[in-house]
PyMOL Python script that loads the backbone (N, CA, C, O; Angstrom):
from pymol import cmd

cmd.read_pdbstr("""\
ATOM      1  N   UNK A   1       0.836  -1.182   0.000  1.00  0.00           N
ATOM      2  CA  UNK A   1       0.000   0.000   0.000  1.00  0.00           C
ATOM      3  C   UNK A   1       0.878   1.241   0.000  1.00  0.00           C
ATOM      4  O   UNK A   1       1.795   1.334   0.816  1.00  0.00           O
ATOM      5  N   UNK A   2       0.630   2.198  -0.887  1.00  0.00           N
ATOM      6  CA  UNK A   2       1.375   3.288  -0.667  1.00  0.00           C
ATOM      7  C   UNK A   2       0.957   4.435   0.291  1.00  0.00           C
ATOM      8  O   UNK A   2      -0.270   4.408   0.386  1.00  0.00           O
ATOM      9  N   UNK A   3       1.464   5.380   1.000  1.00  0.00           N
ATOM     10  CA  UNK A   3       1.371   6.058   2.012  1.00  0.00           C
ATOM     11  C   UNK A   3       0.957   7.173   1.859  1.00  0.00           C
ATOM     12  O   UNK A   3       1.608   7.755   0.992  1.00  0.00           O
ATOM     13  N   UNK A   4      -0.323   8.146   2.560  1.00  0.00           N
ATOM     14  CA  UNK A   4      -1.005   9.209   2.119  1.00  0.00           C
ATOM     15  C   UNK A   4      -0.465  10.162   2.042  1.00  0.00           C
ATOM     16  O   UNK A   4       0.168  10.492   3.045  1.00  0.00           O
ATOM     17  N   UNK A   5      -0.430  11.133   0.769  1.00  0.00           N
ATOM     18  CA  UNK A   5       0.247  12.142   1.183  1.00  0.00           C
ATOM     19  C   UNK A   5      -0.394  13.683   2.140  1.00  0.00           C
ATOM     20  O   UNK A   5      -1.583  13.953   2.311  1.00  0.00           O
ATOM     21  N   UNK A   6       0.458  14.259   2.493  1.00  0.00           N
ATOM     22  CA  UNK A   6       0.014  15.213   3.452  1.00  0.00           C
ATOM     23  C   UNK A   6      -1.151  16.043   3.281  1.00  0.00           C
ATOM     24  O   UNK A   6      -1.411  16.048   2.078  1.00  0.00           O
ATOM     25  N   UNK A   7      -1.772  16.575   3.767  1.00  0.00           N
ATOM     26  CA  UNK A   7      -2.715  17.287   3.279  1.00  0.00           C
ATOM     27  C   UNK A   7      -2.603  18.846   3.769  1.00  0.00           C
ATOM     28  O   UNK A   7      -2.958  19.229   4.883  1.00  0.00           O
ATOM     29  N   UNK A   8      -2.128  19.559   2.895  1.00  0.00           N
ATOM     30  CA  UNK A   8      -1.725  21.179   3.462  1.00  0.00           C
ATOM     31  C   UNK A   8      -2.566  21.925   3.736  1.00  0.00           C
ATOM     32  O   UNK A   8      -2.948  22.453   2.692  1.00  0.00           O
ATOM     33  N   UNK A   9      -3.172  22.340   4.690  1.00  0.00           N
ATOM     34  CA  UNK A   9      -4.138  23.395   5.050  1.00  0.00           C
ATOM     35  C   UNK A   9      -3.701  24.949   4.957  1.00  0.00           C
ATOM     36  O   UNK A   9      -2.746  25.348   5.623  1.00  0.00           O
ATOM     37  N   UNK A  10      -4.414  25.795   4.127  1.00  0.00           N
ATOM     38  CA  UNK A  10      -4.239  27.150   4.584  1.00  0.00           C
ATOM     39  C   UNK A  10      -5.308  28.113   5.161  1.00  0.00           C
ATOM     40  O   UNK A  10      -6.522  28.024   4.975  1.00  0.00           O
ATOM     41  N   UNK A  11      -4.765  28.892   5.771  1.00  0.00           N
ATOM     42  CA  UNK A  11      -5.879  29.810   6.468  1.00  0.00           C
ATOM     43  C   UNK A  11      -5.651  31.072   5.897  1.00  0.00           C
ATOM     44  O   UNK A  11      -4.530  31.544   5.711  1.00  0.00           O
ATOM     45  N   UNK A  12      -6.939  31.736   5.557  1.00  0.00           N
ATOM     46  CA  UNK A  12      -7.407  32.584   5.363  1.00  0.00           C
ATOM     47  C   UNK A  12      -6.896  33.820   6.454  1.00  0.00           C
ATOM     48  O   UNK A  12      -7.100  33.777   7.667  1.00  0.00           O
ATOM     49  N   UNK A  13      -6.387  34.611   5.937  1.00  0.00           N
ATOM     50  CA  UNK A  13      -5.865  35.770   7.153  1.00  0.00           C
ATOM     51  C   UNK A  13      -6.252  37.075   6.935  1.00  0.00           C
ATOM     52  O   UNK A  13      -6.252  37.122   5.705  1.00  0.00           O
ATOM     53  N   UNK A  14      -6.575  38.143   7.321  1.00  0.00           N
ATOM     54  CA  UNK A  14      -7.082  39.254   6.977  1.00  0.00           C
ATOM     55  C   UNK A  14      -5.609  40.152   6.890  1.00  0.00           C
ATOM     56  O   UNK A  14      -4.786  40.161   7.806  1.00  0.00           O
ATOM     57  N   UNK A  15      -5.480  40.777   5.811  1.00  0.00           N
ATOM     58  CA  UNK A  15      -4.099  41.333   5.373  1.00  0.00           C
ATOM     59  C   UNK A  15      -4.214  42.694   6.788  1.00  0.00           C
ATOM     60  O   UNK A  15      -5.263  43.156   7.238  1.00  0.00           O
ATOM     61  N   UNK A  16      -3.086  42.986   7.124  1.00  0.00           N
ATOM     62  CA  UNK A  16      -2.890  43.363   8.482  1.00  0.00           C
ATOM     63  C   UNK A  16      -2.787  45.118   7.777  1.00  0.00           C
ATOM     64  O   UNK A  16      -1.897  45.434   6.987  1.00  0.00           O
ATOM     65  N   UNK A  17      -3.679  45.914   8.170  1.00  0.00           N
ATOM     66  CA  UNK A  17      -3.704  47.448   7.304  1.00  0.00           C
ATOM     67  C   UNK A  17      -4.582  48.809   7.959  1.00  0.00           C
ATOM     68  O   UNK A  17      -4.533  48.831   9.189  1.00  0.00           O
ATOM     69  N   UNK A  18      -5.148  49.618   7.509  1.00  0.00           N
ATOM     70  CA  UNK A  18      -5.768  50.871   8.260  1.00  0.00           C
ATOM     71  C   UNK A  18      -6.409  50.854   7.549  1.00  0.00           C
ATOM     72  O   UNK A  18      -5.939  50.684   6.423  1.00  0.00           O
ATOM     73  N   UNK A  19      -8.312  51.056   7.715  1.00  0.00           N
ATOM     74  CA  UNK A  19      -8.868  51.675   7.073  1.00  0.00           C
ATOM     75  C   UNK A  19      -8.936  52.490   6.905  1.00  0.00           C
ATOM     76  O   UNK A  19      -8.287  53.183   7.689  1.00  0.00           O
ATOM     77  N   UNK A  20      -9.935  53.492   5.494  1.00  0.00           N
ATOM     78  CA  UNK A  20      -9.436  54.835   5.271  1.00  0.00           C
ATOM     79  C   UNK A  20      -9.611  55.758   6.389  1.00  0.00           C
ATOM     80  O   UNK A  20      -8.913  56.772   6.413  1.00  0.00           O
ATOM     81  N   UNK A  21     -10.649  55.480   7.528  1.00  0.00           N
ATOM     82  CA  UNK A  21     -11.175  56.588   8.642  1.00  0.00           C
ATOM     83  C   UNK A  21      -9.920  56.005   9.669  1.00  0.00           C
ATOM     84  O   UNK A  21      -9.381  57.004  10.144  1.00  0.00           O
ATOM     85  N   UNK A  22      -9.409  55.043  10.066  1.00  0.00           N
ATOM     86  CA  UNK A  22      -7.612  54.894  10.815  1.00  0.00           C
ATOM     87  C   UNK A  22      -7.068  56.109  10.192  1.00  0.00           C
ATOM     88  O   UNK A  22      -6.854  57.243  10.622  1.00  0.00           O
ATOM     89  N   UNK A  23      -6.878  55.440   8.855  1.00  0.00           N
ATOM     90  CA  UNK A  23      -5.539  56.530   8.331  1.00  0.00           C
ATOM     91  C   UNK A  23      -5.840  57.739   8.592  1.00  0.00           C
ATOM     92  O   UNK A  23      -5.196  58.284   9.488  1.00  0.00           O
ATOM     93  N   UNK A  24      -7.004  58.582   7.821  1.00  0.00           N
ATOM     94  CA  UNK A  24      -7.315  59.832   8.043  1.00  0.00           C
ATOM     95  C   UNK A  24      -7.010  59.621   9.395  1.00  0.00           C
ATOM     96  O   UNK A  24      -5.789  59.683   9.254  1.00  0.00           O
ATOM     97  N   UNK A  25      -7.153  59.429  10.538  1.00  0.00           N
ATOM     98  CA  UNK A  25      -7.009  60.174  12.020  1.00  0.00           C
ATOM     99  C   UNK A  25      -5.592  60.335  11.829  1.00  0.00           C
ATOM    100  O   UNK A  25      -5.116  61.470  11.806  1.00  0.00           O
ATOM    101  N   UNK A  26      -4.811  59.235  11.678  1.00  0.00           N
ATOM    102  CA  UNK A  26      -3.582  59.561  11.731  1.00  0.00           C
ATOM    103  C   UNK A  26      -2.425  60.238  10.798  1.00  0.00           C
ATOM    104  O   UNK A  26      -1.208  60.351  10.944  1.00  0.00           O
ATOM    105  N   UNK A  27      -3.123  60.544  10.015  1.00  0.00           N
ATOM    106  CA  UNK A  27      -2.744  61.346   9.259  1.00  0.00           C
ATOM    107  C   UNK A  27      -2.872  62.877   8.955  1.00  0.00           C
ATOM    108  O   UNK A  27      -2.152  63.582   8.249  1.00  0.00           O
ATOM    109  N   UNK A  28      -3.995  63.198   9.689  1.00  0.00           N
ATOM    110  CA  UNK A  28      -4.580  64.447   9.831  1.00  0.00           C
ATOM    111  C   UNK A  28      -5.505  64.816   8.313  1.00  0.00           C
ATOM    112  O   UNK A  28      -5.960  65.883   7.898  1.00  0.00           O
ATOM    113  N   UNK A  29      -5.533  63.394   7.731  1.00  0.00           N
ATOM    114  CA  UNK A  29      -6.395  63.647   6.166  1.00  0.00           C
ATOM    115  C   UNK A  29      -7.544  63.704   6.609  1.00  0.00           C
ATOM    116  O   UNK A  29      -7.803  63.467   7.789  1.00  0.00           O
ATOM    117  N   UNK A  30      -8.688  64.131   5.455  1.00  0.00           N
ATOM    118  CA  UNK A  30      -9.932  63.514   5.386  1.00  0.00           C
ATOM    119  C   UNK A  30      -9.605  62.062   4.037  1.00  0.00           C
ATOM    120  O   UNK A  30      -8.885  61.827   3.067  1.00  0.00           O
ATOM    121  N   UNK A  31     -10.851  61.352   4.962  1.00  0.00           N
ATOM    122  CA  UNK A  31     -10.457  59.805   4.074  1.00  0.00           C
ATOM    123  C   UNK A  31     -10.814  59.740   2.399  1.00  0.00           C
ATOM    124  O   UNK A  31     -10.407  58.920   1.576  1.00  0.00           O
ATOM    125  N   UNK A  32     -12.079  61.362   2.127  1.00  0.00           N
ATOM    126  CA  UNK A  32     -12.051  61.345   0.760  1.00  0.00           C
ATOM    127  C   UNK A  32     -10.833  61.835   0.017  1.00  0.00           C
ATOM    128  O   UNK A  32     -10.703  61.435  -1.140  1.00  0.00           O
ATOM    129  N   UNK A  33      -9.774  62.778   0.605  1.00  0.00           N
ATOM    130  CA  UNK A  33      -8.750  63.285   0.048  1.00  0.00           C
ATOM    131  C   UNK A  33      -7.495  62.074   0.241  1.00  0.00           C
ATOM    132  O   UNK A  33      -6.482  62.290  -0.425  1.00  0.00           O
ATOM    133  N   UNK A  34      -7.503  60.858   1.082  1.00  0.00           N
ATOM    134  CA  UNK A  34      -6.640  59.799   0.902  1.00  0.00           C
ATOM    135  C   UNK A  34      -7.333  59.206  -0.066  1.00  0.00           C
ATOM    136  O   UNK A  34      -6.409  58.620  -0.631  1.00  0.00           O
ATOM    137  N   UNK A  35      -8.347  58.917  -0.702  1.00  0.00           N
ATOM    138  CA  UNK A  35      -9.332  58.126  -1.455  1.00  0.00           C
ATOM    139  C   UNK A  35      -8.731  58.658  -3.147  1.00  0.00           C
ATOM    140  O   UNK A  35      -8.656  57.969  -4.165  1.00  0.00           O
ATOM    141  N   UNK A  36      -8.364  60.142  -2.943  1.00  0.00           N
ATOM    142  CA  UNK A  36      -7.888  60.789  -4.273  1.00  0.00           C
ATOM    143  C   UNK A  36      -6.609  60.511  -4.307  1.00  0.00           C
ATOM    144  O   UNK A  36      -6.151  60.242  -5.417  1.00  0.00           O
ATOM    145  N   UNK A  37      -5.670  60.497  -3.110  1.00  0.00           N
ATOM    146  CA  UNK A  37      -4.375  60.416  -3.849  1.00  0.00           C
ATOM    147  C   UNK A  37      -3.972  59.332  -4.164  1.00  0.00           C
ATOM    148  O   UNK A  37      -2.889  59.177  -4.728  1.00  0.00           O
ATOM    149  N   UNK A  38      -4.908  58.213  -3.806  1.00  0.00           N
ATOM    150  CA  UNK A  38      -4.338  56.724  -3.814  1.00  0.00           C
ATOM    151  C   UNK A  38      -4.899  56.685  -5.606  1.00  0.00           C
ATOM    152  O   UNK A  38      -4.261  55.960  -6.368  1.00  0.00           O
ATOM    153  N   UNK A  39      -6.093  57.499  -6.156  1.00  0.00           N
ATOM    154  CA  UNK A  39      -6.467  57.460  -7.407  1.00  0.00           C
ATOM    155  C   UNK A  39      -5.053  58.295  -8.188  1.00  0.00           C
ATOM    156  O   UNK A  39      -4.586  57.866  -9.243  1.00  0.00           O
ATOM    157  N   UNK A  40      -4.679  59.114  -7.716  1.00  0.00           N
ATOM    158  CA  UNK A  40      -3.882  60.086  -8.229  1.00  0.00           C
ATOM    159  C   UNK A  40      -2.576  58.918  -7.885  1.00  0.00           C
ATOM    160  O   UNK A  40      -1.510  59.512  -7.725  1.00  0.00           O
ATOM    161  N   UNK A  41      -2.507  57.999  -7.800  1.00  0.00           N
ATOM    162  CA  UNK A  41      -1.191  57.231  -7.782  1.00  0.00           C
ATOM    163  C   UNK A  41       0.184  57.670  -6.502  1.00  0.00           C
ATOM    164  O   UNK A  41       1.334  57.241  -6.396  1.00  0.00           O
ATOM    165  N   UNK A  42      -0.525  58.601  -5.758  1.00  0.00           N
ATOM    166  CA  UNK A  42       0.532  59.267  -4.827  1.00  0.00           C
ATOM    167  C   UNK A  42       0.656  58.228  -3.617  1.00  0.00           C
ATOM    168  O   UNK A  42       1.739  58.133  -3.040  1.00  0.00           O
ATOM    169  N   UNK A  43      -0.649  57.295  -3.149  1.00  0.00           N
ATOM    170  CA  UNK A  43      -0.341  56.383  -2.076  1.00  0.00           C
ATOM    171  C   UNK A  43      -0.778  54.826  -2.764  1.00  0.00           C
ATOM    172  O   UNK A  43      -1.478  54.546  -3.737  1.00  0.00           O
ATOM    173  N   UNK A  44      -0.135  54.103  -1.927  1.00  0.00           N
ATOM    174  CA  UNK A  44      -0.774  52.741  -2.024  1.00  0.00           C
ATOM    175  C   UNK A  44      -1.702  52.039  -1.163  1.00  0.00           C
ATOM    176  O   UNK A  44      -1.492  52.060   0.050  1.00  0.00           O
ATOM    177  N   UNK A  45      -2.709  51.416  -1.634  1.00  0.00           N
ATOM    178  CA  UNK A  45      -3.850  50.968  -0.690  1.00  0.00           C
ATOM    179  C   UNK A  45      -3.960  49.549  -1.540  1.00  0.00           C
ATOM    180  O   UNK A  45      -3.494  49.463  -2.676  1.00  0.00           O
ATOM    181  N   UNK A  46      -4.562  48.545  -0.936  1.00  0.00           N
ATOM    182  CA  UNK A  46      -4.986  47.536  -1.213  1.00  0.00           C
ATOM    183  C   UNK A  46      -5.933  46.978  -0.737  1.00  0.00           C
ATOM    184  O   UNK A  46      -6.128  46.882   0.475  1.00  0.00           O
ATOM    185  N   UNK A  47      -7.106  46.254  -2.153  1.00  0.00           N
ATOM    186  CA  UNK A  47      -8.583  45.989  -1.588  1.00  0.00           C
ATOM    187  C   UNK A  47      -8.899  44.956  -0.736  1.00  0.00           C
ATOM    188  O   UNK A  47      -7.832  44.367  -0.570  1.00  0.00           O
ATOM    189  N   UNK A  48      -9.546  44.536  -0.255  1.00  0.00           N
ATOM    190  CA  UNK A  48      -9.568  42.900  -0.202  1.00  0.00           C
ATOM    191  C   UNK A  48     -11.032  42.415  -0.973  1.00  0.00           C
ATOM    192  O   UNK A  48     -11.755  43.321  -1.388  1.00  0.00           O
ATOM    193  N   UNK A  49     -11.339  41.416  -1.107  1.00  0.00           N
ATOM    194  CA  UNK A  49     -12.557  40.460  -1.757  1.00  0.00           C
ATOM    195  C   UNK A  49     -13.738  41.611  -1.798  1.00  0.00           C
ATOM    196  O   UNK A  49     -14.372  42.127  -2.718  1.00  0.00           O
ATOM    197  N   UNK A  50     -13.731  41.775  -0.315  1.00  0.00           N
ATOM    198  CA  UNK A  50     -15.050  42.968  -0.553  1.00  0.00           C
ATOM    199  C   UNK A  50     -15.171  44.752  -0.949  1.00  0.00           C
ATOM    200  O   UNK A  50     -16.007  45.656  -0.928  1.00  0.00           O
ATOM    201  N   UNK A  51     -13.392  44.462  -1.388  1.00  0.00           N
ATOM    202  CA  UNK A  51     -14.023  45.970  -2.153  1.00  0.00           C
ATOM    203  C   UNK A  51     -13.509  46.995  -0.996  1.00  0.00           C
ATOM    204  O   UNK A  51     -13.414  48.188  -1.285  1.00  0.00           O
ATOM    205  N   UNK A  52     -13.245  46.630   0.050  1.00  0.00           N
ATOM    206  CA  UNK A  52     -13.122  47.438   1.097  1.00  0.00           C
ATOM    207  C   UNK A  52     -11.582  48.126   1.124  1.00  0.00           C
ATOM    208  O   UNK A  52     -10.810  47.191   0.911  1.00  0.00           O
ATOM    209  N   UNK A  53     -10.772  49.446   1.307  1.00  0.00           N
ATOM    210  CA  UNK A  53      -9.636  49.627   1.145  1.00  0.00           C
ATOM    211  C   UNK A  53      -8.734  49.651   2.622  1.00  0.00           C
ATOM    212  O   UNK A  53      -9.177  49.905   3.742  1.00  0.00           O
ATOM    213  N   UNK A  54      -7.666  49.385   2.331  1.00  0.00           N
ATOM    214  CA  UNK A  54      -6.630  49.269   3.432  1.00  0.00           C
ATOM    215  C   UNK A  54      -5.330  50.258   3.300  1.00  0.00           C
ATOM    216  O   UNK A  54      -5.297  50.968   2.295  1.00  0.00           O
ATOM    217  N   UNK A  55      -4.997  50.288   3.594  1.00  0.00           N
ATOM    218  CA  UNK A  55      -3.300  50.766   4.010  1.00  0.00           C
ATOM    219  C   UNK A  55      -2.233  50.819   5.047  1.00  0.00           C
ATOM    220  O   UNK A  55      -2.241  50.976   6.268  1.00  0.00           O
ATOM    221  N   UNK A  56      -0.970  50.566   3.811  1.00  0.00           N
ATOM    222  CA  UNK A  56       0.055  49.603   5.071  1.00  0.00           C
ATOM    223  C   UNK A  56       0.197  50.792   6.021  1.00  0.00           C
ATOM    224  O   UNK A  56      -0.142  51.930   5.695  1.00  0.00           O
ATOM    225  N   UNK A  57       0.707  50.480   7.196  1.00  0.00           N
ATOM    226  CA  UNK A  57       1.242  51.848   8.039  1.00  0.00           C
ATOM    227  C   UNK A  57       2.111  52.258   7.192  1.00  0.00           C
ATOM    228  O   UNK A  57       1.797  53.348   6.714  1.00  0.00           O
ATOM    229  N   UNK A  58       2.974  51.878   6.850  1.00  0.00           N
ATOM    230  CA  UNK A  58       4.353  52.592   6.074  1.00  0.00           C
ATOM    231  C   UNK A  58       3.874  54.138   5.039  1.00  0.00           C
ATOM    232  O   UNK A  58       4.530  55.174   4.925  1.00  0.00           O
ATOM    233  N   UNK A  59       2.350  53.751   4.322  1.00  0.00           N
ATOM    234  CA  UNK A  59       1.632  55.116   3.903  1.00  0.00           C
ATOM    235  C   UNK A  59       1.330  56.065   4.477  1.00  0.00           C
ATOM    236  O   UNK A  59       0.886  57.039   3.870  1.00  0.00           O
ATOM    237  N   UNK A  60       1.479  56.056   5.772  1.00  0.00           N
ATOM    238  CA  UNK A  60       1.532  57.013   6.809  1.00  0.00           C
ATOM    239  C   UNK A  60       2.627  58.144   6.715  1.00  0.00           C
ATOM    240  O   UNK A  60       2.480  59.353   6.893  1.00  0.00           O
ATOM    241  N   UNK A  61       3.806  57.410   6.376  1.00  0.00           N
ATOM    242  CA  UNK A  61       5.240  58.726   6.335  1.00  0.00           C
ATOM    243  C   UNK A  61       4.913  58.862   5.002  1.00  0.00           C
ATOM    244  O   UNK A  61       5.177  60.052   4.829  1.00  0.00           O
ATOM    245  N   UNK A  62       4.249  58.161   3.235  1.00  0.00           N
ATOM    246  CA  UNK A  62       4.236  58.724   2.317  1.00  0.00           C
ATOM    247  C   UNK A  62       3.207  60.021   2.399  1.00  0.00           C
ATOM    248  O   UNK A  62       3.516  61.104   1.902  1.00  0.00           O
ATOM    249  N   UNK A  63       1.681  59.743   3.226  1.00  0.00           N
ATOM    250  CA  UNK A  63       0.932  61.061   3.439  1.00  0.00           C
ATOM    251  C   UNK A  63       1.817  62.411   4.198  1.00  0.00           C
ATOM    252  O   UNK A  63       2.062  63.420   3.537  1.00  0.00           O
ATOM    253  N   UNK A  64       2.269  62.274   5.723  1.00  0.00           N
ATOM    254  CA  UNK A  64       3.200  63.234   5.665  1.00  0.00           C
ATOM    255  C   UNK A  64       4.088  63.882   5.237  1.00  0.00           C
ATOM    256  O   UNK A  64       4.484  64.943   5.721  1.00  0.00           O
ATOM    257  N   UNK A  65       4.688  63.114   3.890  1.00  0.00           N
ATOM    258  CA  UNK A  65       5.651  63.620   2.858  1.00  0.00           C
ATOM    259  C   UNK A  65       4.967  64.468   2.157  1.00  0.00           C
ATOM    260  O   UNK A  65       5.226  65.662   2.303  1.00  0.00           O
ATOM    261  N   UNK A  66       3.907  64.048   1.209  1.00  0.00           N
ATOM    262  CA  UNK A  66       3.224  64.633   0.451  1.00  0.00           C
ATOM    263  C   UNK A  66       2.677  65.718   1.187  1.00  0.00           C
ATOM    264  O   UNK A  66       2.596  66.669   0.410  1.00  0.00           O
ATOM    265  N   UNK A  67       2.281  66.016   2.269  1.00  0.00           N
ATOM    266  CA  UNK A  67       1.146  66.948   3.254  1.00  0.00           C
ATOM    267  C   UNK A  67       2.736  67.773   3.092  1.00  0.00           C
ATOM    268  O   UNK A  67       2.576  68.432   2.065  1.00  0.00           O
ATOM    269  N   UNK A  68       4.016  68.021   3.548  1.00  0.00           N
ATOM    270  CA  UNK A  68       5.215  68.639   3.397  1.00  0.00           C
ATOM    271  C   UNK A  68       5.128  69.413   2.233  1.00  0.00           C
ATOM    272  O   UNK A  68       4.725  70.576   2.227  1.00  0.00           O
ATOM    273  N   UNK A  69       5.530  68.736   1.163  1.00  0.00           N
ATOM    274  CA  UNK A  69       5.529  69.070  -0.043  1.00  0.00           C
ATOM    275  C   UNK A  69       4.528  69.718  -0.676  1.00  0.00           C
ATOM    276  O   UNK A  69       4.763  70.360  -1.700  1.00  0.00           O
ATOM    277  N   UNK A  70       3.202  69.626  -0.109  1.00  0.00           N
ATOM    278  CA  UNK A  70       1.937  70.301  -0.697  1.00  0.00           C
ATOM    279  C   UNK A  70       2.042  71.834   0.034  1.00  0.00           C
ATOM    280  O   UNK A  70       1.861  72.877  -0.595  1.00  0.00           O
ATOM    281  N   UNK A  71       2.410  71.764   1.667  1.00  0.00           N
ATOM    282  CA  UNK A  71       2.230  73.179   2.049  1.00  0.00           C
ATOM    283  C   UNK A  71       3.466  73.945   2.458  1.00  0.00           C
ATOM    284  O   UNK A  71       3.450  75.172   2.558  1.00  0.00           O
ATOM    285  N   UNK A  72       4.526  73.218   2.690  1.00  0.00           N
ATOM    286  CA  UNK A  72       5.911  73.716   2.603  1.00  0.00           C
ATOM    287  C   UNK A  72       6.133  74.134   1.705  1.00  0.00           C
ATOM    288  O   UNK A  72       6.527  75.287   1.880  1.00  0.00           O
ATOM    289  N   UNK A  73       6.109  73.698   0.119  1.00  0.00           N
ATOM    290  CA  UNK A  73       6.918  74.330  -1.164  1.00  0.00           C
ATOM    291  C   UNK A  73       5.762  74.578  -1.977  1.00  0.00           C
ATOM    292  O   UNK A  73       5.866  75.229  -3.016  1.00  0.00           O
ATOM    293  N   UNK A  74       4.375  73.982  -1.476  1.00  0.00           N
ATOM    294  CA  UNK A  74       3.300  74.803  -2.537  1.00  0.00           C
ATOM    295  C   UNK A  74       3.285  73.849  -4.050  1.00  0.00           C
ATOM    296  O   UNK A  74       3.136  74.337  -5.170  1.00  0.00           O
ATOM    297  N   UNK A  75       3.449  72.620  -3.787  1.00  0.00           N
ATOM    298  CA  UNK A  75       3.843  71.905  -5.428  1.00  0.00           C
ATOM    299  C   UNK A  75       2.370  70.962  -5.020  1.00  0.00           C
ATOM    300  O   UNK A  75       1.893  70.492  -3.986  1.00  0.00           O
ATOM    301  N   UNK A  76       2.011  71.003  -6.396  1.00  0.00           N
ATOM    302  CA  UNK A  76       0.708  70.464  -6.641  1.00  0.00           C
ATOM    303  C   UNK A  76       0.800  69.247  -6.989  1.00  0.00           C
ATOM    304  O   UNK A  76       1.972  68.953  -7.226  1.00  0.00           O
ATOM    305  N   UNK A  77       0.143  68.475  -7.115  1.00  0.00           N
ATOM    306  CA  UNK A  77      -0.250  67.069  -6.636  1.00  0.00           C
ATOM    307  C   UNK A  77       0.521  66.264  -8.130  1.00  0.00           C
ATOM    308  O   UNK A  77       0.942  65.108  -8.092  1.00  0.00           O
ATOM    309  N   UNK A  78       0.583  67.182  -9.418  1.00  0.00           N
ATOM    310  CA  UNK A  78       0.897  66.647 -10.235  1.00  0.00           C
ATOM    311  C   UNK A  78       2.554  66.468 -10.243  1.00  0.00           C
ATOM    312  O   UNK A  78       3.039  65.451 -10.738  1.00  0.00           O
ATOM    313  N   UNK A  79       3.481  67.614  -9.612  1.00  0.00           N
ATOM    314  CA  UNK A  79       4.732  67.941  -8.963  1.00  0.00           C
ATOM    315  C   UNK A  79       4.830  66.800  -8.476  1.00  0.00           C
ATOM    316  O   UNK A  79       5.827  66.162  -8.815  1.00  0.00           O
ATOM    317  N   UNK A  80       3.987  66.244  -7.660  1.00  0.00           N
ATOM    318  CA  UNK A  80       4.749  65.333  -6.051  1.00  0.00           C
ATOM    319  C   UNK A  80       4.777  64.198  -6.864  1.00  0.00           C
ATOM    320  O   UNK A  80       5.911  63.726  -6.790  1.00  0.00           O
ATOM    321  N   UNK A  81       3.880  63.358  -7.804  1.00  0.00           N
ATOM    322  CA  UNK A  81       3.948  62.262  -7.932  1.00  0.00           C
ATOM    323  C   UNK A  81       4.970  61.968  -9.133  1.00  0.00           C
ATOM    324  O   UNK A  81       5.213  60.808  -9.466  1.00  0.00           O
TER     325      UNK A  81
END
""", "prot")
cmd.dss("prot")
cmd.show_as("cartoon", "prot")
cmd.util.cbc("prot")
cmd.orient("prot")
């Protein structure tokens, strides 16, 4: 008789991230103006199954960069990216 092979289980994990009303607090955004720059290609967000958006913490120092650059030197959104 030959011997069964293993059977690999995976689990389902919820990708570890901020929703847009997290981020906005910590960012000092509103979540429709993170909603634009992630369209405008300036942040990264990622969906999951339902459509719903996330973001890594690490988009946190790209919003304060950009928030710099928007009212420190006055360069418009097309400048930053």
């Amino acid at each position: 008789m030959s011997t069964p092979t293993p059977v690999t289980h995976y689990v389902l994990v919820r990708r570890a991230g901020l929703s847009p009303d997290a981020f906005a607090e910590r960012t000092g955004l509103h979540p429709d103006l993170a909603r634009k720059l992630v369209a405008l290609g300036l942040l990264d967000a990622h969906r999951d199954a339902g459509g719903e958006m996330s973001f890594e913490p690490s988009e946190v120092a790209h919003a304060a960069r950009i928030q710099r650059l928007r009212t420190g030197l006055g360069l418009n959104y097309s400048a930053i990216g």
